[in-house]
C-alpha positions as CSV (number, residue, x, y, z in Angstrom):
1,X,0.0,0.0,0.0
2,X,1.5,3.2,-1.1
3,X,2.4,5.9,1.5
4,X,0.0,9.1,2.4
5,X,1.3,12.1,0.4
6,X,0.8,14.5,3.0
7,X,2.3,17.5,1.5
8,X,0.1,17.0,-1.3
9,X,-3.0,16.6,0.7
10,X,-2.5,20.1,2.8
11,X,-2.0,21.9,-0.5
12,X,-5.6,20.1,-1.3
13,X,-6.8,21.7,1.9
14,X,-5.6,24.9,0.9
15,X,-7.0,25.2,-2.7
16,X,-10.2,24.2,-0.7
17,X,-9.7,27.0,1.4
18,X,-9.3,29.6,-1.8
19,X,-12.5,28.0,-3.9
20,X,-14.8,28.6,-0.8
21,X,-13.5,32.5,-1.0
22,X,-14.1,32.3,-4.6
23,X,-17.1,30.9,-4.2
24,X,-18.3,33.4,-1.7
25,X,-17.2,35.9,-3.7
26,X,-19.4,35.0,-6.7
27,X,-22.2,34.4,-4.3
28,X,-22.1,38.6,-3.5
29,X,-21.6,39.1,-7.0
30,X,-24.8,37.2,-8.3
31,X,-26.8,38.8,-5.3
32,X,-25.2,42.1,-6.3
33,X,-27.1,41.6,-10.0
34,X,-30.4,40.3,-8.6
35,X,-30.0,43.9,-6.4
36,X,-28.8,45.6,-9.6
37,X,-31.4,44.0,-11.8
38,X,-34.2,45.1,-9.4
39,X,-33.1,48.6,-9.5
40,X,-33.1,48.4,-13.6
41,X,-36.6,47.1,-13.6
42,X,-37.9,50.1,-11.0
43,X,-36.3,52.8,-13.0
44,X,-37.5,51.5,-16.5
45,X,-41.1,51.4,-14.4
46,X,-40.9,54.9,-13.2
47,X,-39.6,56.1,-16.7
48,X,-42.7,54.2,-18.4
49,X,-44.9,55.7,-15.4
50,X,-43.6,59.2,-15.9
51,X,-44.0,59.0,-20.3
52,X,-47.8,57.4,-19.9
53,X,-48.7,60.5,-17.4
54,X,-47.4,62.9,-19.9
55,X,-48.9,61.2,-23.5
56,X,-52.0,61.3,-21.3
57,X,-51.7,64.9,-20.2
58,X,-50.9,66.0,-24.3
59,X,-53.9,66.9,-26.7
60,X,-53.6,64.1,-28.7
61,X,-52.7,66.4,-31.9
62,X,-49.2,66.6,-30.5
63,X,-49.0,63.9,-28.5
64,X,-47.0,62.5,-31.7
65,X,-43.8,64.5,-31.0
66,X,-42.9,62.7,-27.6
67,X,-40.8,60.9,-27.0
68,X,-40.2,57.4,-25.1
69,X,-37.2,57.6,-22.5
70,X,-34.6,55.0,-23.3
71,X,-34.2,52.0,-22.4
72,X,-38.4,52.6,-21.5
73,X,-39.3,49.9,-24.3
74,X,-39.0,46.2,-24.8
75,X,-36.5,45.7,-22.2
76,X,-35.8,43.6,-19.1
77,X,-39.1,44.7,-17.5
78,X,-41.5,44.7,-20.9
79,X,-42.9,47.6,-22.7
80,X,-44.8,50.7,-21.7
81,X,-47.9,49.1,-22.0
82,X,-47.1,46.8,-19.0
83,X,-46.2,49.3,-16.8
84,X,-48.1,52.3,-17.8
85,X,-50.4,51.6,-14.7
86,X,-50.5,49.5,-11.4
87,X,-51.3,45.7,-12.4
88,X,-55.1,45.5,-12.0
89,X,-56.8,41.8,-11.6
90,X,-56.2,39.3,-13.7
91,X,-52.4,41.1,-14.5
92,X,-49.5,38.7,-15.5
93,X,-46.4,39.6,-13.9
94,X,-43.6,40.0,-15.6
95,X,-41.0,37.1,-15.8
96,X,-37.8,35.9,-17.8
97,X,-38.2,34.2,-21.1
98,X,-39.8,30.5,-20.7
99,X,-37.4,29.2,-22.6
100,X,-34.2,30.0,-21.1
101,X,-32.0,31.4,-24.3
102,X,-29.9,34.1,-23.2
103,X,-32.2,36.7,-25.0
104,X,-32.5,40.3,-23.9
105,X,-29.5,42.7,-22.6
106,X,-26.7,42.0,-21.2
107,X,-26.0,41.5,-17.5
108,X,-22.4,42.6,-16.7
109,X,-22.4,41.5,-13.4
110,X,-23.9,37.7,-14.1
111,X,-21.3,37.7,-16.2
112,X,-18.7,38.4,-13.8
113,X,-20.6,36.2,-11.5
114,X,-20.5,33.5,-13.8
115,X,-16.1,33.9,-14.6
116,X,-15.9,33.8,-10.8
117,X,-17.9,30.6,-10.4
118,X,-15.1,28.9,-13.4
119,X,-12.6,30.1,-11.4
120,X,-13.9,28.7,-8.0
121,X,-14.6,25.5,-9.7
122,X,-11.1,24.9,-10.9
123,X,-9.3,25.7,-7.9
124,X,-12.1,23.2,-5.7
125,X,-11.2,20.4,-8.8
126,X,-7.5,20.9,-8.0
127,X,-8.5,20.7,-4.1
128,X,-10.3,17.6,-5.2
129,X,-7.5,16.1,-7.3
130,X,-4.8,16.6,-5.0
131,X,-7.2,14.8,-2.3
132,X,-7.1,12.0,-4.3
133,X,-3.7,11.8,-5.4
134,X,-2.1,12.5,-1.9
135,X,-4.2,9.3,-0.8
136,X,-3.6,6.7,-3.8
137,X,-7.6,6.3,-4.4
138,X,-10.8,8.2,-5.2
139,X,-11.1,11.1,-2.8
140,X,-15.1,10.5,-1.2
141,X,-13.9,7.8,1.6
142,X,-16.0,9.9,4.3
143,X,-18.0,13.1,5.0
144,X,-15.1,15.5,4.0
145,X,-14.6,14.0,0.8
146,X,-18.3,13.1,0.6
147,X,-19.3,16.9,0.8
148,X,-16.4,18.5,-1.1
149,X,-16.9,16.4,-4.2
150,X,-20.5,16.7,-3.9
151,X,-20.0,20.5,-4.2
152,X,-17.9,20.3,-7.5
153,X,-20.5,18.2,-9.2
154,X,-22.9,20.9,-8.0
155,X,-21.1,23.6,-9.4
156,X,-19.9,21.9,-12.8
157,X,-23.4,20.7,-13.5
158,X,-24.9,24.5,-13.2
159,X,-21.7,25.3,-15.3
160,X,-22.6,22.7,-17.9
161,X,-26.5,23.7,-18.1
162,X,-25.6,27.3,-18.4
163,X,-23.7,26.6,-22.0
164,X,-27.0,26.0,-23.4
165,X,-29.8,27.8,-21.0
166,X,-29.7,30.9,-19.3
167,X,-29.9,29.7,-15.9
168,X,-28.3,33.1,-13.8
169,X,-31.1,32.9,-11.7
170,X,-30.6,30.2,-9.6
171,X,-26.5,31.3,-9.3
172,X,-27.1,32.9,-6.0
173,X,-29.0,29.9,-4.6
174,X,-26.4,27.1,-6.1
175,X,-23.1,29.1,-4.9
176,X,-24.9,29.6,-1.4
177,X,-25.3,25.7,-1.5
178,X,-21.9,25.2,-2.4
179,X,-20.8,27.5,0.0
180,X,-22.7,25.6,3.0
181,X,-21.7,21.9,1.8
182,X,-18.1,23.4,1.4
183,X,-18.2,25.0,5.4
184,X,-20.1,21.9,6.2
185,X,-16.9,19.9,5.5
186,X,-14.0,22.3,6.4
187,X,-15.7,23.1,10.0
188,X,-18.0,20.3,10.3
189,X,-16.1,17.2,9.3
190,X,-12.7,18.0,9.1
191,X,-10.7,15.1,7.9
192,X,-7.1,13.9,7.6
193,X,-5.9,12.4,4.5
194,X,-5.8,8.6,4.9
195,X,-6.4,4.9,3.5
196,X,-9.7,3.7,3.5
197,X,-11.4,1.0,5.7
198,X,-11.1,-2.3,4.8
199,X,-15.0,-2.6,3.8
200,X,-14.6,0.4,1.6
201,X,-11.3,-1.1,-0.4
202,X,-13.6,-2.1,-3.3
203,X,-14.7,-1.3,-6.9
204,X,-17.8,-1.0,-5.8
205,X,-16.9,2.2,-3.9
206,X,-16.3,4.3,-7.6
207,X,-19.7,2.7,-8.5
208,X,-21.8,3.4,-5.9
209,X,-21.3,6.6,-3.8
210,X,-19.9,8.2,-7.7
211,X,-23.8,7.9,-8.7
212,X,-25.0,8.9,-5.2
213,X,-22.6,11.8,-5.7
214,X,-24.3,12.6,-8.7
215,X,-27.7,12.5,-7.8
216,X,-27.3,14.5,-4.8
217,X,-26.0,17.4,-6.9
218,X,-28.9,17.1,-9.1
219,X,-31.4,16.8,-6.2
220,X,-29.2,20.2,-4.9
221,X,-30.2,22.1,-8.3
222,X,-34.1,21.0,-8.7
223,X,-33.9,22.3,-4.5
224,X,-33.3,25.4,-5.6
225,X,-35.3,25.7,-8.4
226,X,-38.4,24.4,-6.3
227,X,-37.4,26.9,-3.5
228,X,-37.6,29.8,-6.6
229,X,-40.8,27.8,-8.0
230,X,-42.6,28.7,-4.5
231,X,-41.3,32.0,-4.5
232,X,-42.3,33.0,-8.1
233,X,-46.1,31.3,-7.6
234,X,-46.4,33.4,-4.5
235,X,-45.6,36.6,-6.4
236,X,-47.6,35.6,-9.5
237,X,-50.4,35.1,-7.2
238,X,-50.3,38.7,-5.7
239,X,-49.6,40.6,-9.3
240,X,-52.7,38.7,-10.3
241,X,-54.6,40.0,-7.1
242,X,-53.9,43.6,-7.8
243,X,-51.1,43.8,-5.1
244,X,-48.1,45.4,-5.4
245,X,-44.8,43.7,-7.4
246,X,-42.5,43.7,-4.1
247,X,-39.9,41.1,-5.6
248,X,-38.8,43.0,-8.9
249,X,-35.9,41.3,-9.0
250,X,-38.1,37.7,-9.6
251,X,-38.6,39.3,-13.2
252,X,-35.0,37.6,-14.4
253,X,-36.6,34.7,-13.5
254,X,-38.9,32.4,-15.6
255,X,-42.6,31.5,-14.3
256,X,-43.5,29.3,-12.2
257,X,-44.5,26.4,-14.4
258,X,-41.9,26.5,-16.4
259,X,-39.3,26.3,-13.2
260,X,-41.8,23.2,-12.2
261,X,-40.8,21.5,-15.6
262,X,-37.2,21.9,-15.6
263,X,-37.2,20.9,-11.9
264,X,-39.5,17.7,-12.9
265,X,-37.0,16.8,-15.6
266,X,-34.3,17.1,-13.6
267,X,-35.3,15.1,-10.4
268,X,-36.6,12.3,-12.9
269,X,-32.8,12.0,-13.9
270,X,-31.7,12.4,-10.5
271,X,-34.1,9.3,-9.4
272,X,-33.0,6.8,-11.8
273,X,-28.9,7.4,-10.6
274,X,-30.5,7.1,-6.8
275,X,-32.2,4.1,-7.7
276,X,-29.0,2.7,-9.1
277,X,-27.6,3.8,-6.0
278,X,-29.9,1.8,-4.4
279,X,-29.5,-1.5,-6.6
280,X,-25.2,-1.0,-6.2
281,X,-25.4,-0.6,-2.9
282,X,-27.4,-3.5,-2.0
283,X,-24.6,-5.9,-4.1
284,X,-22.2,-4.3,-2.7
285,X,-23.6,-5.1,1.1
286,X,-24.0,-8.7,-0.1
287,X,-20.1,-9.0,-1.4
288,X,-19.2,-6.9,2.3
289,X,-21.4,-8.3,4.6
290,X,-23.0,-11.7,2.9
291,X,-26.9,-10.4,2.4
292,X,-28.3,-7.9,0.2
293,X,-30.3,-5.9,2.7
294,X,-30.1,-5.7,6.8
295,X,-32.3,-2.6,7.6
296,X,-29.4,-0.9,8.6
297,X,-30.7,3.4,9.5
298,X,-28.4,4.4,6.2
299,X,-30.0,1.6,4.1
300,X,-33.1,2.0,5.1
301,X,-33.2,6.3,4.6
302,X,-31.8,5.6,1.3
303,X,-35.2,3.6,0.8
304,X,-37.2,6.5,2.0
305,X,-35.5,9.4,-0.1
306,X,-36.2,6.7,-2.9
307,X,-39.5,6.3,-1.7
308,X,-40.3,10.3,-1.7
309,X,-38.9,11.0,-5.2
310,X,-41.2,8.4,-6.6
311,X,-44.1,9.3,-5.1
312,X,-43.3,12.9,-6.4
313,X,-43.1,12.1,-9.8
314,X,-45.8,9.5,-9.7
315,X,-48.3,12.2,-8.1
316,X,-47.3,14.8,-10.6
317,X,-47.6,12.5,-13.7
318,X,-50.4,10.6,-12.8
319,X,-52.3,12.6,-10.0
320,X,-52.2,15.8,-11.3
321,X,-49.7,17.3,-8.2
322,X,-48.9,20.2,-9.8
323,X,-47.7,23.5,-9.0
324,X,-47.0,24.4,-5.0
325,X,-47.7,20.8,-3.8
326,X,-45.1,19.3,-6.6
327,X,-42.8,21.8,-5.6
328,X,-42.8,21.1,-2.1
329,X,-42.9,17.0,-2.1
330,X,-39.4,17.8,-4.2
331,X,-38.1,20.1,-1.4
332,X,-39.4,17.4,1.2
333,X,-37.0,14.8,-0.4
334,X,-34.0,17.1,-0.8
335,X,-34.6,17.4,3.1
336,X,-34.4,13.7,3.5
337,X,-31.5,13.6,1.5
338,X,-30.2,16.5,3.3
339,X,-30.9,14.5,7.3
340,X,-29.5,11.1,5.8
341,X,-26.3,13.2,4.9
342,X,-25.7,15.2,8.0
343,X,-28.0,13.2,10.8
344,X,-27.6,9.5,9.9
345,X,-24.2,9.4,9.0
346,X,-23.0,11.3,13.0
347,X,-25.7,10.7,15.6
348,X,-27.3,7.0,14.3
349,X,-24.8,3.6,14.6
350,X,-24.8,1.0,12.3
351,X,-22.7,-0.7,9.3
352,X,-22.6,2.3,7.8
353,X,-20.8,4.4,10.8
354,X,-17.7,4.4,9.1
355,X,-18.2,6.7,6.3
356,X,-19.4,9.1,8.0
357,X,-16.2,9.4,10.2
């Protein structure tokens, strides 16, 4: 068995160190162009506002001769029209384009927000990498590893949707996530580099927790997006009620419905790799411990997340659970997700106590 590169593995803890600031930092910058993007929208509202009180105040035979305000027109917050009055009942509020082509102008600061995020991702790969090769194997032996690797594939799957939707919005949510799972492991579950139990020195190991790695991070995205789903209904709901727009900076975000979809076609990915998760794990107990299944706590909240993500799509395709109710059943089961991670692994004993250690 080859030695512990220890060197290597504090330079692994340092690039850690360096993607969380990263990270954070991109997490102010894509809150600073929700903020920014807010502000946009209320000025092009109060330009619209001030040009529809004076074509109203002109005699109509030289009502010709004004002039819209820039930037007043088909912009970020929709034309005059839209905005000329406060929404009455029955008024659709204004959202991002439902199909998620990056259509409209440019957003500096997403941008930047969007360079930062590359750059945090490649340092936290290199953090990753060196983990691995300072211990001779694949770096997600425990918690620390568990968490840290779970954040890349967080990161890199936003950064691989983004090449083909326009997916901004949820930046600030995904780069808070990241920056949690990444604190989780550096404060929470701080781990040396170091061989791996016996009962983890199998194939089996790049098999298994690799897909449960992977399905996390999707179940991490469709969170968000169902957390943003709630938020958007709740201020559709309101615009249509006559009540104020008090969340301008929703309107970079697309409806709710079609956040529902994307979040339903994402979690229907995520439970297939979870229910290969499942299946691996259960030949992998029988080739560790001699039977397939033991009702051991991890086993059997890897059952019920399994269990919640099926009845969530089965309810929505089937039962007609669309809308809030969807939205919440998905956040449910990132919560179970979430206390089979964080509760099982440290307070409940059981064959699975190791990795979480």
């Amino acid at each position: 068995m080859q030695s512990i590169n220890e060197e290597l593995g504090q330079y692994s803890e340092l690039f850690m160190l360096l993607a969380s600031v990263a990270y954070t930092v991109a997490f102010a910058v894509f809150v600073l162009d929700l903020v920014r993007s807010s502000k946009t929208i209320r000025g092009v509202e109060n330009r619209a506002a001030q040009d529809a009180a004076v074509r109203s105040a002109t005699p109509a035979r030289t009502r010709e001769s004004v002039t819209v305000p820039a930037g007043a027109g088909a912009g970020a917050a929709g034309s005059v029209e839209d905005h000329g009055a406060p929404p009455t009942g029955g008024a659709v509020a204004q959202t991002a384009d439902d199909s998620m082509e990056y259509t409209g102008e440019r957003r500096q600061l997403a941008r930047v927000a969007v360079a930062l995020t590359v750059v945090a991702a490649a340092v936290h790969a290199a953090a990753v990498l060196a983990r691995g090769f300072a211990a001779h194997r694949v770096p997600w032996g425990n918690m620390y590893e568990f968490c840290t690797t779970g954040a890349l594939v967080v990161t890199l799957v936003f950064l691989i949707v983004l090449l083909r939707k326009d997916v901004r919005f949820v930046g600030a949510f995904v780069t808070g996530l990241v920056l949690v799972m990444l604190n989780a492991a550096i404060v929470g579950f701080p781990t040396p580099v170091a061989h791996l139990v016996p009962a983890l020195q199998s194939y089996w190991l790049v098999v298994h927790v690799s897909i449960a790695v992977i399905s996390s991070a999707l179940f991490t995205i469709t969170f968000a997006m169902s957390v943003l789903q709630l938020m958007q209904s709740d201020r559709e709901a309101k615009v249509r009620a006559g009540k104020p727009d008090r969340f301008a900076f929703m309107r970079v975000v697309p409806n709710a419905l079609s956040l529902e979809n994307l979040a339903y076609r994402i979690n229907a990915i995520a439970f297939v790799g979870w229910t290969f998760t499942l299946m691996a794990g259960a030949i992998w107990a029988e080739e560790a411990w001699g039977r397939y299944w033991g009702w051991d706590t991890k086993e059997v909240w890897t059952f019920v997340i399994w269990v919640v993500y099926a009845g969530y799509l089965h309810a929505r395709a089937t039962r007609g659970w669309t809308g809030t109710r969807a939205a919440w059943l998905s956040i449910v089961g990132y919560l179970c997700v979430i206390f089979n991670f964080a509760i099982v692994n440290v307070f409940f004993s059981g064959l699975h106590s190791y990795s979480g250690i």
